[in-house]
DRENDO-1510 file (C-alpha; in Angstrom, 1 decimal, always signed):
<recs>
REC; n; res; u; v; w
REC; 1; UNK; -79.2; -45.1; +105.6 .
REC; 2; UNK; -79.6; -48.5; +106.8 .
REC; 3; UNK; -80.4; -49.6; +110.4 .
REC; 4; UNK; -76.3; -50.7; +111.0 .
REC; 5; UNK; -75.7; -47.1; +109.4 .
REC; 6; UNK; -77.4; -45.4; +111.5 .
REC; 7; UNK; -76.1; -47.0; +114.4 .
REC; 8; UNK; -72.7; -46.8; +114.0 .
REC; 9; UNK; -73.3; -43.0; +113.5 .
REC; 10; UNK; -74.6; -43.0; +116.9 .
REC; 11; UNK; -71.8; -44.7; +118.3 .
REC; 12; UNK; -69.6; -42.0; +116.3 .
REC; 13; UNK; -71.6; -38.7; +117.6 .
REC; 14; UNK; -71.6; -40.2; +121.1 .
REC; 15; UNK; -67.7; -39.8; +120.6 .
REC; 16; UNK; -67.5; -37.0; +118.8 .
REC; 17; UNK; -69.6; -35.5; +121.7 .
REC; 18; UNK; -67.1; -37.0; +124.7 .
REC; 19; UNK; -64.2; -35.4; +122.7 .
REC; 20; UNK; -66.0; -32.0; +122.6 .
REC; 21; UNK; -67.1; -32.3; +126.6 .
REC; 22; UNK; -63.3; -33.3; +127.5 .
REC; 23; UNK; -61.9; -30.3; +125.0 .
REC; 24; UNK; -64.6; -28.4; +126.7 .
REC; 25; UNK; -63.6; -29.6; +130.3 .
REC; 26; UNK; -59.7; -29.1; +129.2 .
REC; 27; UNK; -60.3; -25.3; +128.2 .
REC; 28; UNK; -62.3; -24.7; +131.8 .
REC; 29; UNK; -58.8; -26.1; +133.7 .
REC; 30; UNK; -57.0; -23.5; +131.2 .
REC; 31; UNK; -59.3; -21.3; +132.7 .
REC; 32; UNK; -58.7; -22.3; +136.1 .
REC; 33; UNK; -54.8; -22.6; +135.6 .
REC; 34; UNK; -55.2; -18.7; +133.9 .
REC; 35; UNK; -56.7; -17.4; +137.4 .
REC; 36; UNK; -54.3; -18.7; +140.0 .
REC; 37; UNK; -51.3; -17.1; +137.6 .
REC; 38; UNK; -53.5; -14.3; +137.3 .
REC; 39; UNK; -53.9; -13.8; +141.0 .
REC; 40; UNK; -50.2; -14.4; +141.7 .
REC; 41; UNK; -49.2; -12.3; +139.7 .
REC; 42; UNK; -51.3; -9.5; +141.1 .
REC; 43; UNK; -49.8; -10.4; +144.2 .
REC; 44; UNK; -46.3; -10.1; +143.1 .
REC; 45; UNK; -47.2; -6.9; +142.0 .
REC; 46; UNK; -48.6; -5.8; +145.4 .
REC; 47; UNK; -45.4; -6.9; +147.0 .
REC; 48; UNK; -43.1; -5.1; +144.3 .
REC; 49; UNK; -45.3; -1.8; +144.2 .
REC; 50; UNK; -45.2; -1.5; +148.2 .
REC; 51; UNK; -43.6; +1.3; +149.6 .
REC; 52; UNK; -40.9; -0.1; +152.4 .
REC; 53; UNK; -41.9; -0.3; +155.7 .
REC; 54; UNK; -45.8; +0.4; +154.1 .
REC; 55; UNK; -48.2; -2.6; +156.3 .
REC; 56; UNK; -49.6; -5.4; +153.7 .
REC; 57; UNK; -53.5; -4.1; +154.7 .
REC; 58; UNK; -52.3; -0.5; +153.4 .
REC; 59; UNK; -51.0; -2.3; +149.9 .
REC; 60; UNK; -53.5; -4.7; +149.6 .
REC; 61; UNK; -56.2; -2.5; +148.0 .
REC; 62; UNK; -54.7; -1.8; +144.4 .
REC; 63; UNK; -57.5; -1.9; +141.8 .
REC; 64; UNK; -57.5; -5.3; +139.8 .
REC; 65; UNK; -55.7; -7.3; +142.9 .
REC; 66; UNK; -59.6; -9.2; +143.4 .
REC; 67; UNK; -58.2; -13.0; +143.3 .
REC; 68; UNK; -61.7; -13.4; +142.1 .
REC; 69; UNK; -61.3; -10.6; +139.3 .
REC; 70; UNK; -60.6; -12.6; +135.9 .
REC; 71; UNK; -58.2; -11.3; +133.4 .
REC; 72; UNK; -59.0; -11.8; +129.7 .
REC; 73; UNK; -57.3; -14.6; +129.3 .
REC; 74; UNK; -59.4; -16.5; +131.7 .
REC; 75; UNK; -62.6; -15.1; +130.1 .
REC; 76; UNK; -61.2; -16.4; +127.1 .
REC; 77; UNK; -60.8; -19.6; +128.4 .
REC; 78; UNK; -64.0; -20.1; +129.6 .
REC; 79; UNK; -66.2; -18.6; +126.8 .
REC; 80; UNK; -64.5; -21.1; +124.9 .
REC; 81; UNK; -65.2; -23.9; +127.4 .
REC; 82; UNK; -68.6; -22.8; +127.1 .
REC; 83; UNK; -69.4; -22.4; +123.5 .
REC; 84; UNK; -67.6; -26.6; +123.1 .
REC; 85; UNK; -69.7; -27.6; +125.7 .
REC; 86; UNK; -73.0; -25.9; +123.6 .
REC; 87; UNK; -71.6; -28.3; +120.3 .
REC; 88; UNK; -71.1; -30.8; +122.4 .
REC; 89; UNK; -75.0; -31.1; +123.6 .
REC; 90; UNK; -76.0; -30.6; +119.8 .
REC; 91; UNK; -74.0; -33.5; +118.6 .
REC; 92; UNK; -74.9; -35.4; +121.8 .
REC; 93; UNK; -78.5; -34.7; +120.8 .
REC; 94; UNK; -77.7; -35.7; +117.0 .
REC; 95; UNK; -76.4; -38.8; +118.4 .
REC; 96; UNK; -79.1; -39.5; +120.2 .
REC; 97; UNK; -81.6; -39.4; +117.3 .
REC; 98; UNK; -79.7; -41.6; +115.1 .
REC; 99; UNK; -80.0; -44.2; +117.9 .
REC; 100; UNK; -83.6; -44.3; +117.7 .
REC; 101; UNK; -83.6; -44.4; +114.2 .
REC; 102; UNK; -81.2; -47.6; +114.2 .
REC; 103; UNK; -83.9; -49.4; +116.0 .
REC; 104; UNK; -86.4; -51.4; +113.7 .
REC; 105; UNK; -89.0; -50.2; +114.4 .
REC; 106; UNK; -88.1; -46.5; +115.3 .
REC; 107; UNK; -88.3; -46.1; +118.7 .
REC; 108; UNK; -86.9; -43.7; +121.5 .
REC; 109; UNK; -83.4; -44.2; +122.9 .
REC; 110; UNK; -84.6; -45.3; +126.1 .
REC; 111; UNK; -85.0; -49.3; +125.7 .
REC; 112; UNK; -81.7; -50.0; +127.7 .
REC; 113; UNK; -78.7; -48.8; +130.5 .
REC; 114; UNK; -76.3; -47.9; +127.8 .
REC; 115; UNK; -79.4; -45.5; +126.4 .
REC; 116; UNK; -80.9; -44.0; +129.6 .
REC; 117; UNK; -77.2; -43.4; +130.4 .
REC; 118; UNK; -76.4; -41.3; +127.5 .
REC; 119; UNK; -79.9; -39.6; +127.6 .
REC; 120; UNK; -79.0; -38.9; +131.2 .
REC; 121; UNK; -76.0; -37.1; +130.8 .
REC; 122; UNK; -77.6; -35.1; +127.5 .
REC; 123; UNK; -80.0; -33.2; +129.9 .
REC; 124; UNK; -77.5; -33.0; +132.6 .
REC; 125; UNK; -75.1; -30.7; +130.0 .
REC; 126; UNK; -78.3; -29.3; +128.4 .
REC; 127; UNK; -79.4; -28.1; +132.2 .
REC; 128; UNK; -76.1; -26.6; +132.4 .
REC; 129; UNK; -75.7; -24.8; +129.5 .
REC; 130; UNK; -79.4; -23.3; +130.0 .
REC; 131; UNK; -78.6; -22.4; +133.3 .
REC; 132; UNK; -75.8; -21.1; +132.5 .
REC; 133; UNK; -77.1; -18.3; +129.4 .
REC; 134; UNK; -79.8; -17.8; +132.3 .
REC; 135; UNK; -78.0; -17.4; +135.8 .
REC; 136; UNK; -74.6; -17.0; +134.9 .
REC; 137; UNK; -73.2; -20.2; +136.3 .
REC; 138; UNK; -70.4; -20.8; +134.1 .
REC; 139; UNK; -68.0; -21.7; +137.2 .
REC; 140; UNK; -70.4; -25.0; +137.2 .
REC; 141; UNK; -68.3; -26.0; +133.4 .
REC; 142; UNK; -65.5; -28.2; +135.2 .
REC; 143; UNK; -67.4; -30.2; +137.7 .
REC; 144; UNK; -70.5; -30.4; +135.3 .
REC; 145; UNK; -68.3; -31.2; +132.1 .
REC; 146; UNK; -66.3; -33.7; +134.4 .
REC; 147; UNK; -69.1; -35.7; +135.4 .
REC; 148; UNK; -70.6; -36.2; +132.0 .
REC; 149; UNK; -67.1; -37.3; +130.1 .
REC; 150; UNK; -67.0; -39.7; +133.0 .
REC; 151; UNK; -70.7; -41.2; +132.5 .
REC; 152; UNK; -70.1; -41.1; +128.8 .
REC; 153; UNK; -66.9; -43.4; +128.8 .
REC; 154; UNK; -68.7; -45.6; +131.5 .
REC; 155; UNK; -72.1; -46.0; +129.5 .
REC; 156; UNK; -69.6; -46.8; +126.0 .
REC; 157; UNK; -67.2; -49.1; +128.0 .
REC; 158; UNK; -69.2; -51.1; +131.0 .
REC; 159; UNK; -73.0; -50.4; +129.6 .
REC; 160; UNK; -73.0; -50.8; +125.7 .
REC; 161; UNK; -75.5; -52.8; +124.4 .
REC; 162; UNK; -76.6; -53.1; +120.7 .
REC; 163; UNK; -79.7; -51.6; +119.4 .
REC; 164; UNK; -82.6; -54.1; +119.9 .
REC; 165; UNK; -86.1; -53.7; +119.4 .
REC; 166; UNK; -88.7; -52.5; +122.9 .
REC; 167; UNK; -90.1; -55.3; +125.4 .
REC; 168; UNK; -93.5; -55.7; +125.1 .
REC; 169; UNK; -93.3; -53.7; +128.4 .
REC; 170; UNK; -91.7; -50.5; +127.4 .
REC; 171; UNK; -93.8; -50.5; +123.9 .
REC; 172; UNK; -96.0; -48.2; +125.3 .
REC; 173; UNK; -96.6; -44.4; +124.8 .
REC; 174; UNK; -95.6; -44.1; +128.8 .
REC; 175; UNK; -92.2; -44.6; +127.8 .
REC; 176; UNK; -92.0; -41.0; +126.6 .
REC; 177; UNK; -93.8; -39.8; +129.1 .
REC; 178; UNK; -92.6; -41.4; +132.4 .
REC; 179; UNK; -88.8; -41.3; +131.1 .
REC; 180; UNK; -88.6; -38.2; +130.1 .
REC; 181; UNK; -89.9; -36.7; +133.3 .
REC; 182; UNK; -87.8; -38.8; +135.1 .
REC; 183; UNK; -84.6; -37.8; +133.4 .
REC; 184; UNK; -85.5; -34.2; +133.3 .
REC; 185; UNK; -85.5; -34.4; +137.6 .
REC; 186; UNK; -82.6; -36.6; +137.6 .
REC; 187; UNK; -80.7; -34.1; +135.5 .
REC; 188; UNK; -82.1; -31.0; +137.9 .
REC; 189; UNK; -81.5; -33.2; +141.0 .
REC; 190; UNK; -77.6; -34.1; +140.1 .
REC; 191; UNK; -76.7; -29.8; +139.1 .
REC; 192; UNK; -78.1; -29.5; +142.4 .
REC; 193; UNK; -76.0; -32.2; +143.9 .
REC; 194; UNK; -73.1; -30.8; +142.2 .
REC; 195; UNK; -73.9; -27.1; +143.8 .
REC; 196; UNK; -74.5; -29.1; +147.4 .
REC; 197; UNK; -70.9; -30.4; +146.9 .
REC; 198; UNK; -69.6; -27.1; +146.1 .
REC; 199; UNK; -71.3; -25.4; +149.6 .
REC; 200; UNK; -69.9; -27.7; +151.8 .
REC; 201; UNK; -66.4; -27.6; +149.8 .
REC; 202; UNK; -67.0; -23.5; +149.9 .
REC; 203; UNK; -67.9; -23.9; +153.3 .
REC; 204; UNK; -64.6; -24.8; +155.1 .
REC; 205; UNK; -62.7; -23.0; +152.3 .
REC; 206; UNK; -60.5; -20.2; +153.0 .
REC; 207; UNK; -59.0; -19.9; +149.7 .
REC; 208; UNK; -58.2; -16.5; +147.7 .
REC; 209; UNK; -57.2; -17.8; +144.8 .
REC; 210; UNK; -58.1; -20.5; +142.2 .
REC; 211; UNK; -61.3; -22.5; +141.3 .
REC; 212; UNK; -63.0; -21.5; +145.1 .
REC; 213; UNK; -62.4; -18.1; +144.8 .
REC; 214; UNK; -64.3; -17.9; +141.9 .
REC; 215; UNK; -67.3; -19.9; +143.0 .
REC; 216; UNK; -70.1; -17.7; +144.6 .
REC; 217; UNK; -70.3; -17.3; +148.9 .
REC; 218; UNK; -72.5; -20.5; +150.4 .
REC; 219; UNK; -75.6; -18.4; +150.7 .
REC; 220; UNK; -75.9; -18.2; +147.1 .
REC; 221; UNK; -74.8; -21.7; +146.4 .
REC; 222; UNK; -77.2; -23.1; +148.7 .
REC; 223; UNK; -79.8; -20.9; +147.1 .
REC; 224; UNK; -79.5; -22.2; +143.6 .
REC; 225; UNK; -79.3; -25.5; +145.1 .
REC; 226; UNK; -82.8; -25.3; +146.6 .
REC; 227; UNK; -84.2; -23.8; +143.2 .
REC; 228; UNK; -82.6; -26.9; +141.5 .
REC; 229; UNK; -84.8; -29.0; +143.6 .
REC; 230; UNK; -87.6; -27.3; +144.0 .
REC; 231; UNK; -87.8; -27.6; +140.0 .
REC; 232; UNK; -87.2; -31.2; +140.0 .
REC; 233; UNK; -89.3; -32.6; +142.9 .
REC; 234; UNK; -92.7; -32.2; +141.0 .
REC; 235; UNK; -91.2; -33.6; +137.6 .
REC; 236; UNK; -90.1; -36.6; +139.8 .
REC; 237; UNK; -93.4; -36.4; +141.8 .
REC; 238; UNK; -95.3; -36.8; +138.3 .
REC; 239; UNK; -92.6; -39.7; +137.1 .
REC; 240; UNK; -93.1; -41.5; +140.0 .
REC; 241; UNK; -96.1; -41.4; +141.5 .
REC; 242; UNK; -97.9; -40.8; +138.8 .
REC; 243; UNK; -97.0; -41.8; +135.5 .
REC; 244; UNK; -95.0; -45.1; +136.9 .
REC; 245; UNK; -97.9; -46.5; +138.5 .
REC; 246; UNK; -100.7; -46.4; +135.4 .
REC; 247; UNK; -97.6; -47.7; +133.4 .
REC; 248; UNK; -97.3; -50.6; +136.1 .
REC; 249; UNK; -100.9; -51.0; +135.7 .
REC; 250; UNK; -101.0; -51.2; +132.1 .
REC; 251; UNK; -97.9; -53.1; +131.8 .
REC; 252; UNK; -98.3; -55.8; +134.7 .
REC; 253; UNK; -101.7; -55.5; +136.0 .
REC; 254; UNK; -101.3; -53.4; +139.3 .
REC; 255; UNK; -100.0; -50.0; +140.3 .
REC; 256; UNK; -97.2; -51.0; +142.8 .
REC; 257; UNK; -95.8; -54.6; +142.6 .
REC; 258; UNK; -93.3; -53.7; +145.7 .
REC; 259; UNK; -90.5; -53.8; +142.6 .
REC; 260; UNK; -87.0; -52.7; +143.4 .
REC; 261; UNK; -86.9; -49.8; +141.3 .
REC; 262; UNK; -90.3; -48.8; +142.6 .
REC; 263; UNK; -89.3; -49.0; +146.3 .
REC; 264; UNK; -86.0; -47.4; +145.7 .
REC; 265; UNK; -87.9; -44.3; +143.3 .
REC; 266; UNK; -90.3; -43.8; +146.6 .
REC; 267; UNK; -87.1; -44.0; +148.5 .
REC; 268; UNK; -85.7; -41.2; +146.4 .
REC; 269; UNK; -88.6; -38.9; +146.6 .
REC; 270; UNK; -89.4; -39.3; +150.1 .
REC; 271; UNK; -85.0; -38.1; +150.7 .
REC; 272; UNK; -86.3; -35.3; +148.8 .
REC; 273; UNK; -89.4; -34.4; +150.3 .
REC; 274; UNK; -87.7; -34.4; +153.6 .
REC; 275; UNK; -85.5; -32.1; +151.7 .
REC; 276; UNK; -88.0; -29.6; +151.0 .
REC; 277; UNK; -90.2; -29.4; +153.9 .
REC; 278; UNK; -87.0; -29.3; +156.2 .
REC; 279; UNK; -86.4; -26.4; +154.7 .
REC; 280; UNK; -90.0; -24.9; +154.5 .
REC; 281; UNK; -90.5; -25.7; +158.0 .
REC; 282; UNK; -87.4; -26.3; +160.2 .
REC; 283; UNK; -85.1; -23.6; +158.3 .
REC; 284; UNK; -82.6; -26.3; +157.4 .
REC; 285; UNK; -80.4; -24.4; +155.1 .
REC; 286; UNK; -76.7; -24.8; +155.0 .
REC; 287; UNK; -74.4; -27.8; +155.6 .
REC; 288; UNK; -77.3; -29.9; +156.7 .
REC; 289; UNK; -79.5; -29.2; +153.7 .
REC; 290; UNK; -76.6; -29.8; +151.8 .
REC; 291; UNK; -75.6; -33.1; +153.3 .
REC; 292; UNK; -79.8; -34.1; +152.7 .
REC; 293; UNK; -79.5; -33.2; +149.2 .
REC; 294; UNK; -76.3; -35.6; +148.5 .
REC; 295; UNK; -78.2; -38.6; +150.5 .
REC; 296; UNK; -80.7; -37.9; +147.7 .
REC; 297; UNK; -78.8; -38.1; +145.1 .
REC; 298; UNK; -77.1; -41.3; +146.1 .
REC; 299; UNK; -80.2; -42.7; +146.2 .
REC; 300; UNK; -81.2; -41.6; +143.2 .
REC; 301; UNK; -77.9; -42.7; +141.1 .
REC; 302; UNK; -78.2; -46.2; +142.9 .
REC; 303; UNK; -81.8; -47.0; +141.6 .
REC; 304; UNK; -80.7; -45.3; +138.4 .
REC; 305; UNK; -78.0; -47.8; +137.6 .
REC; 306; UNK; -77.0; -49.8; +140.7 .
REC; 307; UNK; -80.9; -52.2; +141.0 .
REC; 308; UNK; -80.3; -52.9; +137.8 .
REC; 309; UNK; -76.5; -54.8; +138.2 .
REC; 310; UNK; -77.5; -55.9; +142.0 .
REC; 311; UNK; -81.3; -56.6; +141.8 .
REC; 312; UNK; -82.4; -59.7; +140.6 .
REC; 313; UNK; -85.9; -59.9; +141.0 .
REC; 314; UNK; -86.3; -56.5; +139.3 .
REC; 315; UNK; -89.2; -56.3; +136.4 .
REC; 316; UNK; -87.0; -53.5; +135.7 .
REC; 317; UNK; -84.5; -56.3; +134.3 .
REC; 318; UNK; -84.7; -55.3; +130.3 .
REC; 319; UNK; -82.5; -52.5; +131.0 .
REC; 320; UNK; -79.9; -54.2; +133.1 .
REC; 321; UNK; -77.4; -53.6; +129.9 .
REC; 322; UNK; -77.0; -56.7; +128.8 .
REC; 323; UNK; -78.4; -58.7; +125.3 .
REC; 324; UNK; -82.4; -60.1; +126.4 .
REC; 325; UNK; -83.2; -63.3; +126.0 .
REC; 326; UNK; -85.1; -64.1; +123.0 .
REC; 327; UNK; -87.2; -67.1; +122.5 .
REC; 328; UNK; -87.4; -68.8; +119.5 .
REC; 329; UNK; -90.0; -71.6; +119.3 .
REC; 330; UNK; -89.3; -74.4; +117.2 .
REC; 331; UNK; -92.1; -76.7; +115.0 .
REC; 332; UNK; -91.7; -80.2; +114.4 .
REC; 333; UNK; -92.8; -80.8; +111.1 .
REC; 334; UNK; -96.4; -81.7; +110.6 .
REC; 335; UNK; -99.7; -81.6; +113.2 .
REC; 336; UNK; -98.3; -81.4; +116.3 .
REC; 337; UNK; -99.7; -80.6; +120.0 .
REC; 338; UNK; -99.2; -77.5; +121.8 .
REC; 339; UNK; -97.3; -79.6; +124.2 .
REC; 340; UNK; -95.0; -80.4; +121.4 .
REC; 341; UNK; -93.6; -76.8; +120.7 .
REC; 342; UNK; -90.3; -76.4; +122.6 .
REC; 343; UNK; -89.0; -73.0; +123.3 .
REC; 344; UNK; -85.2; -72.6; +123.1 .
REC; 345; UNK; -83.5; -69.3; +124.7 .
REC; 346; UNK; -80.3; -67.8; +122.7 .
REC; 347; UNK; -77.7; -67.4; +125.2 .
REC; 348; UNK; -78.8; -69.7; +127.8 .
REC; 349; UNK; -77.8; -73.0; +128.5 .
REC; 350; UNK; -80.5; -74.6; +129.2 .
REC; 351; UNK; -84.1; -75.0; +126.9 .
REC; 352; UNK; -87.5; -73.8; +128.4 .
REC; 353; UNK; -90.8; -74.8; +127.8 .
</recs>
């Protein structure tokens, strides 16, 4: 396959993969829609099955009348939501690969916003799904598959950019390194946003039936919360305060040029250090960890995407999502001076020297 090939493929699996999340996030609403009938019904039944002038406590306690108890249809439901969101993150993952190929050379799918955006929201779902076969957190399937069909059809509407080959400053085996820590955290650190969310939500909730009533009590929301974090912090630590710097250094001479995606990373792990050692050491748990771990987030999503659209003095600029500028010096025919070559930039109106 050529490089055009392989690139429209990518475009087609990134597709192929927001149809599957949305089918995915569809059958979890099913799912959701299947419990509140389920629970009603129940309910009806209580009412019909009551003896007359029995007290609603005495015919409350009928065995399957849990609101939180699904019925098979809802399992069906969200197996299935499951098992789409599983093809989904192997097609996402396909689509991924045959972006890197498309580049010339091969590179990894990390040289722009449109990339780190779709690479983003693969280890998001990926986390998910993991999680999920490990701690049984399949309620997580609507807010999780929501959030990535909305990324996806932001990156392929507002952040597409066509396949172009790496800056001198991300050629660099750091690349790998440094980005793939740093999506690995960001994907740990927005599930645990997501379960922050869901505590304060839970929180004030009095609900019996629906989408709350299935979601676990605070205490254990909060709890896999913290273990999200606690995971991602030293990934981040290492992306940013370790592996960012000696790319810096290799790339532009010193360890911290006060850039805005530096400053705003530091930001981002100092929220979540304050996170962690409030928690260690002050026993903030709850609402006001919770509201900590959101600030972090925010921060975290802002230097992700928003320093690149609202920065302009960023080094970070090559992945701002637009078409770089590319120099082309032209000749004049003959022995010429150095001072002779003049350097025109596609795209901009005016030429440089």
């Amino acid at each position: 396959m050529t490089d055009a090939q392989w690139e429209v493929f990518s475009y087609q699996g990134v597709i192929a993969a927001a149809v599957l999340y949305f089918l995915a996030m569809l059958a979890y609403f099913v799912e959701l829609a299947s419990l509140r009938t389920a629970t009603k019904e129940a309910e009806l039944a209580t009412v019909a099955d009551r003896p007359a002038g029995a007290s609603s406590a005495a015919g409350a306690a009928h065995p399957g009348d849990d609101p939180a108890e699904p019925s098979r249809r809802t399992q069906v439901a969200g197996r299935l939501g499951l098992v789409l969101t599983v093809f989904a993150v192997v097609v996402h993952l396909v689509a991924l690969v045959a972006r890197g190929l498309a580049a010339d050379p091969n590179r990894v799918p990390w040289g722009n916003m449109y990339e780190f955006t779709i690479s983003g929201t693969f280890v998001v779902a990926l986390i998910f799904v993991l999680t999920a076969v490990r701690l049984d957190v399949e309620w997580l399937g609507p807010l999780v598959s929501t959030f990535v069909v909305a990324a996806l059809m932001a990156a392929f509407l507002g952040l597409d950019d066509a396949v172009l080959p790496l800056p001198d400053a991300l050629n660099s085996p750091w690349l790998v390194i440094h980005v793939v820590s740093a999506v690995i955290s960001t994907g740990a650190f927005t599930i645990g946003a997501l379960l922050s969310g869901l505590y304060l939500v839970k929180e004030r909730s009095t609900a019996t039936t629906g989408y709350l009533a299935r979601v676990p009590e605070p205490k254990v929301l909060d709890r896999l919360s913290y273990r999200m974090h606690a995971f991602g912090f030293p990934v981040w630590t290492f992306a940013v305060l370790i592996t960012g710097p000696i790319w810096a250094h290799q790339a532009w001479g010193a360890y911290w040029n006060w850039d805005p995606k530096e400053v705003w990373a530091f930001i981002t792990w100092v929220v979540y250090a304050a996170y962690l050692h409030a928690r260690a050491t002050a026993g903030w748990r709850g609402r006001n960890a919770a509201v900590l771990a959101l600030v972090g987030v925010a921060t975290l999503w802002f230097n992700f995407i928003g320093i690149n659209f609202f920065s302009s003095s960023s080094q970070h600029s090559y992945a701002e999502g637009a078409r770089p500028e590319r120099s082309v010096v032209l000749r004049l025919a003959g022995p010429v001076e150095a001072t002779q070559e003049v350097g025109v930039v596609v795209g901009s109106d005016h030429p440089r020297a």
